[in-house]
C-alpha positions in Angstrom: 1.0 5.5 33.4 2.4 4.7 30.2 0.9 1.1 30.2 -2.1 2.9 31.1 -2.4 5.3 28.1 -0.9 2.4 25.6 -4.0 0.0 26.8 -6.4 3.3 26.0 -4.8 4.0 22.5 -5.0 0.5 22.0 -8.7 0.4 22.9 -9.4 4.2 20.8 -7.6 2.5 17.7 -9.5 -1.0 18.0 -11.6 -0.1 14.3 -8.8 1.7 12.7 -9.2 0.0 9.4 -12.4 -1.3 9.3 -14.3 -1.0 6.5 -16.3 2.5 6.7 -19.9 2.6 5.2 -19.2 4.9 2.2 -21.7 7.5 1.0 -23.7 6.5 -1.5 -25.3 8.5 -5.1 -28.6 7.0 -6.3 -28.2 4.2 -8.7 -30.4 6.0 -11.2 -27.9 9.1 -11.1 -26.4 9.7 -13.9 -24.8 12.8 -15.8 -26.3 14.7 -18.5 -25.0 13.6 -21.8 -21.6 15.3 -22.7 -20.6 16.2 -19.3 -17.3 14.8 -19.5 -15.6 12.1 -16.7 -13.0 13.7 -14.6 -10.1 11.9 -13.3 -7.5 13.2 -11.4 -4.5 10.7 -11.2 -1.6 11.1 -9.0 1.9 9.8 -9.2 3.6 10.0 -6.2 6.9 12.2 -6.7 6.5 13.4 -9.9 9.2 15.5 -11.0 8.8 18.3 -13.8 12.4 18.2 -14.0 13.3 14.5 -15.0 10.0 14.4 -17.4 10.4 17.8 -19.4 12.7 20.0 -17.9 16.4 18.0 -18.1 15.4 14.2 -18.7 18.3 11.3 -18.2 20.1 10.6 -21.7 19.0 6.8 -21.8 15.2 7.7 -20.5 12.5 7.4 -22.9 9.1 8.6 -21.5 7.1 7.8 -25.0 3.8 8.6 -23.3 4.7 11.7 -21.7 5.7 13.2 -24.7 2.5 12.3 -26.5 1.0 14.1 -23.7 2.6 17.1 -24.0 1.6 17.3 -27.4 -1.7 16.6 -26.4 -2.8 18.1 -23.4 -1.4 21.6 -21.6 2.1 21.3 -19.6 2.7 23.1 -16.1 6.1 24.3 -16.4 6.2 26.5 -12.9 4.1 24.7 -10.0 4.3 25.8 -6.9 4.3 22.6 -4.7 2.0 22.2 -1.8 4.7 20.7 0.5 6.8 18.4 0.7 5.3 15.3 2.6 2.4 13.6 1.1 0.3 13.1 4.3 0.5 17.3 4.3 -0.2 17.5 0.8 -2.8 15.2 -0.1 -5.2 17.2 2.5 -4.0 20.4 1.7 -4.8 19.3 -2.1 -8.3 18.1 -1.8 -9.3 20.8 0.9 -7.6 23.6 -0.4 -6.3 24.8 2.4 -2.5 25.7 2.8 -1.4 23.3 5.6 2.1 22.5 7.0 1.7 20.0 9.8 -0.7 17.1 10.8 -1.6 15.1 13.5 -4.1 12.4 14.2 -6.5 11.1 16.9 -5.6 7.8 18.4 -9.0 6.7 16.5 -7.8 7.8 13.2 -9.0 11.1 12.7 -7.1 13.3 11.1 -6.1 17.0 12.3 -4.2 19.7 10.1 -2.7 23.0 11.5 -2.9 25.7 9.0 0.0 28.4 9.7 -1.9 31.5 8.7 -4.4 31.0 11.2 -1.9 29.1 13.9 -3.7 26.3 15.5 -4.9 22.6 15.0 -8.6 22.1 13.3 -10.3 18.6 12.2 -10.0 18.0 8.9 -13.4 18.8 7.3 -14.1 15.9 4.8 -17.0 17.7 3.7 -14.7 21.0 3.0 -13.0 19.1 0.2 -13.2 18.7 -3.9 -15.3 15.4 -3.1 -18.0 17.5 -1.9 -17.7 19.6 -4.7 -17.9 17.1 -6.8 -21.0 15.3 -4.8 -22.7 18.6 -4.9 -22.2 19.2 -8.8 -23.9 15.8 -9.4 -20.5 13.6 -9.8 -20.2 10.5 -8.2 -16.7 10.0 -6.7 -14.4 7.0 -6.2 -10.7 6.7 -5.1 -8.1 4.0 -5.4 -4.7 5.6 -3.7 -1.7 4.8 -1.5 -0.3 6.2 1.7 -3.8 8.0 3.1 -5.9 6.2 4.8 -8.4 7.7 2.1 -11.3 5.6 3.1 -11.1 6.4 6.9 -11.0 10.2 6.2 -13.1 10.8 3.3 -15.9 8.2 4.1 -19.0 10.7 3.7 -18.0 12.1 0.5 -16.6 8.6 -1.4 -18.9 6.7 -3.4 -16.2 3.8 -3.9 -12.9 3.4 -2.2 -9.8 1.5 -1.7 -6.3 2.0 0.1 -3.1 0.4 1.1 0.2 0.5 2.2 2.4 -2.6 2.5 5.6 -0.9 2.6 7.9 2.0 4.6 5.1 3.9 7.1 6.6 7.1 8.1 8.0 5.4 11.6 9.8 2.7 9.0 8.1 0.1 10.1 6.1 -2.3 7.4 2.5 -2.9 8.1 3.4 -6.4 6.5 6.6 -7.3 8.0 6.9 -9.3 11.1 7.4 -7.9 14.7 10.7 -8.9 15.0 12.0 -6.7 11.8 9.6 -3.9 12.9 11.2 -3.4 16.5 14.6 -3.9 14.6 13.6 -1.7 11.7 15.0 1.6 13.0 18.7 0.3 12.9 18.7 -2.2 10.3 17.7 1.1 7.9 20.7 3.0 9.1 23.4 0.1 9.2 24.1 -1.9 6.4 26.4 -4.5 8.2 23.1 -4.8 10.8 20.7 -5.4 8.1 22.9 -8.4 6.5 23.6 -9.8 9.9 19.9 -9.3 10.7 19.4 -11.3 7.3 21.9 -13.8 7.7 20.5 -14.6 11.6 16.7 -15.0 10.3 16.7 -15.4 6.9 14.3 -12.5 6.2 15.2 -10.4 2.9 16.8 -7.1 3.3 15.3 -4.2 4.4 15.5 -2.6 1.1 14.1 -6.1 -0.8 11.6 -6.3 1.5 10.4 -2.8 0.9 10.5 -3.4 -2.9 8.9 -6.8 -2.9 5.7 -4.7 -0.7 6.2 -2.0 -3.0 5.8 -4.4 -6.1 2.4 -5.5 -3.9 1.3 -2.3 -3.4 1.4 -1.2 -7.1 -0.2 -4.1 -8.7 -3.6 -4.2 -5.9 -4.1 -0.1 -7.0 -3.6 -1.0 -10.6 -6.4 -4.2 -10.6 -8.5 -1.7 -8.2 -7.7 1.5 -10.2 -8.9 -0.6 -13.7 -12.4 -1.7 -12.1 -13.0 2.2 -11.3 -11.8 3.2 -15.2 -14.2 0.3 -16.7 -16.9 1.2 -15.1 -18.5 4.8 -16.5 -20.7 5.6 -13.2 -17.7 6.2 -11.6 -17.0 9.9 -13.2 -14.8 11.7 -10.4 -12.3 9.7 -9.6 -9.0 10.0 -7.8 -6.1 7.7 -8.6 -3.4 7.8 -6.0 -0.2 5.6 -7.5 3.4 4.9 -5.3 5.0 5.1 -8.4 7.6 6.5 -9.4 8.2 7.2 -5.6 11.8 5.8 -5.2 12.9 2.9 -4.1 13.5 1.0 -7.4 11.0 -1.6 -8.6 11.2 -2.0 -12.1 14.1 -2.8 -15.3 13.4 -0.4 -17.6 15.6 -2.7 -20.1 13.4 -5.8 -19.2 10.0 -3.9 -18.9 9.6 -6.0 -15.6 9.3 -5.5 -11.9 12.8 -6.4 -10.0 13.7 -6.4 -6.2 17.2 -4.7 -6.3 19.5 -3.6 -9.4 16.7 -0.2 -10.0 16.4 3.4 -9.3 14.4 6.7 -9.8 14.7 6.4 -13.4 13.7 3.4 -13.6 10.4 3.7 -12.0 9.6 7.0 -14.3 9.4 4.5 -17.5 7.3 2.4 -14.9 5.1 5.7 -14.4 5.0 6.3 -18.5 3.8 2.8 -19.1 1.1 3.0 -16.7 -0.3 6.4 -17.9 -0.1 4.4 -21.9 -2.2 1.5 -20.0 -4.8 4.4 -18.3 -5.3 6.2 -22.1 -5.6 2.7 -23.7 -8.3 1.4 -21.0 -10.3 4.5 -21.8 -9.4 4.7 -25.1 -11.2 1.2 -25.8 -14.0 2.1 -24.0 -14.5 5.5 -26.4 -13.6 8.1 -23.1 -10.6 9.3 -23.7 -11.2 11.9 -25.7 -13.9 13.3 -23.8 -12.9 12.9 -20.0 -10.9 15.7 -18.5 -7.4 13.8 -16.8 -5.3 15.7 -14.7 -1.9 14.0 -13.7 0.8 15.7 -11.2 2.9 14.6 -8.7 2.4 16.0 -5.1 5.7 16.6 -4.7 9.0 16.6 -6.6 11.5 13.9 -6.7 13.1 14.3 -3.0 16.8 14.3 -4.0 17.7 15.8 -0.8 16.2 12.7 0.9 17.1 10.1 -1.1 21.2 10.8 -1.7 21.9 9.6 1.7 20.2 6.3 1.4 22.5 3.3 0.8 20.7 2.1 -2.4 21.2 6.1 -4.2 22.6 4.9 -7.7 25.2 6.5 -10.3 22.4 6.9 -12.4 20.5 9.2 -9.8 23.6 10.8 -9.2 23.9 12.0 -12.9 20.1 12.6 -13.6 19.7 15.3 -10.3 23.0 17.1 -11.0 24.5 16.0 -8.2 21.0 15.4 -5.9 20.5 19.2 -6.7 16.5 19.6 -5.7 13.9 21.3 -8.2 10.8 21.3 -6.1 8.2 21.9 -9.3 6.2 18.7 -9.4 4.9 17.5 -12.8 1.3 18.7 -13.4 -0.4 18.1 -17.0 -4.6 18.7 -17.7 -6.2 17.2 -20.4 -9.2 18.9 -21.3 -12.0 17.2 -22.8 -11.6 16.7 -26.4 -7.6 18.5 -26.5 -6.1 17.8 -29.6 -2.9 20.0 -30.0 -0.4 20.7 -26.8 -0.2 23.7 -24.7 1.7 25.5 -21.9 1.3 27.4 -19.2 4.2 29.1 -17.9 2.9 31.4 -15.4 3.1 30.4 -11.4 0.3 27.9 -10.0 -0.3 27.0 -6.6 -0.6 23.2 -6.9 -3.2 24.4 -3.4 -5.6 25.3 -5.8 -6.0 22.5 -7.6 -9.1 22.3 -5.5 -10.0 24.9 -7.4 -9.3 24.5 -10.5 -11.7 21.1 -10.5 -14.3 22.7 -9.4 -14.0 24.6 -12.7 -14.2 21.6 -14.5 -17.2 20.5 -12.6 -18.9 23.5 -12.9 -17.5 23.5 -16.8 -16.1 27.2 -16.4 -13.1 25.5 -17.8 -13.7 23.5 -21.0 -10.7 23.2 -23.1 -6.5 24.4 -23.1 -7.6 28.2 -23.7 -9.9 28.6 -20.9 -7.7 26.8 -19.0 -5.1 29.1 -19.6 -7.5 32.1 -19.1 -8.6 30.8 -15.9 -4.9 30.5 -14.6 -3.8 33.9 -15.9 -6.9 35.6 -13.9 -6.0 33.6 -10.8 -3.2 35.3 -10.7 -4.0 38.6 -11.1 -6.7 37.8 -8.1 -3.8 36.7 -6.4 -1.5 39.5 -7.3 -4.4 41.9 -5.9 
């Protein structure tokens, strides 16, 4: 019986990853003059707290600061969850969901608890619509989702990966042998070097670093070709940085397998947001776009304190792995010159929400931002 069903999954799951005919906007579209880009970037584990709450002593975040003077600051964000393959639906859709589960042939299901049972996620339900519908065209370069498998109706232009950990620890890159051995090698030090020393394959940890490394650099190159080119005007960039492990010397300014941390890959994070604003910047569309950057989830101290590779450094920067769950969140409205904050509670859910208030341009600029925050929560409150 099990053969059976393993044959049948097999055969359901034959096209996972093939490439998906995307939807397509006219070539002729375009927006009306002045309607500002929008683009939504993502770094994966964002923490308010190690950016502008209490940052490590030796951590210098140059462009995050330039941002706070320049943009509005989230100080009290309510996160969507904790898992980015709950949040990243529950972000797009809207929708408050707290488990997931998918069809052998990829599709994805989400279980919303306020309404207690499993639905198909509705790809036409989501901000991409929106954005479709408003006269956008959309384009996403992330990590982790299988963005171009879910969202392939509503996606003008998209690319994914993941090289590294999956959620079952295996490596979609690594060879059979570590993948069946994966599961212990993970929780036994003295197994991973004998596993090393046997085969001569990296550790576990280097090996997740070196695909990590991988991972990064293919969104940047794909992430750049969607920020040079203008008719791409709602995009989402989805980044595995500065989502631990380690992968770059802050001292250096270089990647490195081994010998980094957390901290680390927040200056990592910083100097890619400087690279973003000086690609658009060049082009003349900084100024004008609208850029939202968050994290979907804080920095998972609680997770990441047990791992072998947890560092002094990480020890002393989470107060002894004490988890804030407030992920980073920071909009640039178009044109923004001096820095704002908003201190009241947001439900990082609606961020669906508060997009489509871009694209409809009911928010324009830090103060009707801040008005359109402080009158969702009175709906809320009602």
């Amino acid at each position: 019986m099990i053969l059976i069903q393993l044959v049948w999954f097999g055969w359901q799951a034959r096209s996972l990853n093939a490439i998906n005919t995307l939807h397509r906007t006219p070539a002729a579209h375009a927006l009306r003059p002045g309607t500002p880009r929008i683009i939504w970037i993502l770094l994966d584990e964002l923490s308010y707290q190690q950016v502008y709450g209490k940052r490590f002593p030796s951590l210098n975040l140059p462009e995050f600061d330039s941002l706070a003077a320049h943009s509005t600051v989230f100080t009290h964000v309510v996160p969507a969850g904790k898992l980015t393959e709950i949040v990243m639906p529950s972000l797009m859709s809207g929708l408050s969901i707290d488990k997931i589960r998918s069809h052998a042939d990829g599709r994805l299901m989400i279980h919303r608890s306020s309404e207690n049972r499993w639905e198909n996620f509705d790809q036409h339900a989501t901000v991409f619509r929106d954005a479709l519908d408003a006269g956008y065209s959309t384009a996403v370069t992330g990590w982790y989702i299988p963005y171009c498998r879910i969202l392939s109706d509503v996606l003008d232009r998209c690319s994914w990966t993941l090289s590294g950990l999956a959620s079952n620890r295996s490596m979609p890159k690594a060879s059979i042998l570590r993948n069946s051995a994966q599961p212990v090698l993970t929780s036994f030090i003295l197994m991973d070097l004998l596993h090393t020393a046997l085969t001569h394959e990296p550790r576990a940890a280097d090996l997740y670093a070196t695909h990590h490394i991988d991972d990064y650099q293919e969104l940047l190159a794909s992430a750049d070709r969607l920020l040079e080119d203008p008719s791409d005007n709602f995009i989402l960039l989805h980044m595995p940085i500065p989502h631990p492990g380690g992968i770059y010397n802050r001292s250096t300014r270089s990647f490195t397998v081994g010998n980094s941390n957390y901290i680390d890959n927040l200056a990592l994070a910083d100097s890619y947001l400087a690279h973003v604003q000086s690609l658009l910047k060049s082009r003349g569309q900084w100024d004008s776009s609208t850029v939202v950057i968050m994290g979907d989830h804080s920095w998972r101290t609680y997770m990441w304190s047990d791992a072998s590779d947890w560092t002094p450094e990480e020890q002393v920067a989470s107060d002894g792995a004490t988890f804030d769950d407030r992920p980073a969140y920071i909009v640039k409205a178009p044109y923004q010159e001096t820095g704002a904050r908003i201190d009241l509670p947001f439900n990082a859910v609606d961020t669906r929400l508060m997009l489509d208030a871009f694209l409809n341009e009911q928010i324009t600029s830090a103060e009707t931002l801040y008005t359109w925050v402080e009158n969702l929560n009175k709906t809320r409150r009602k």
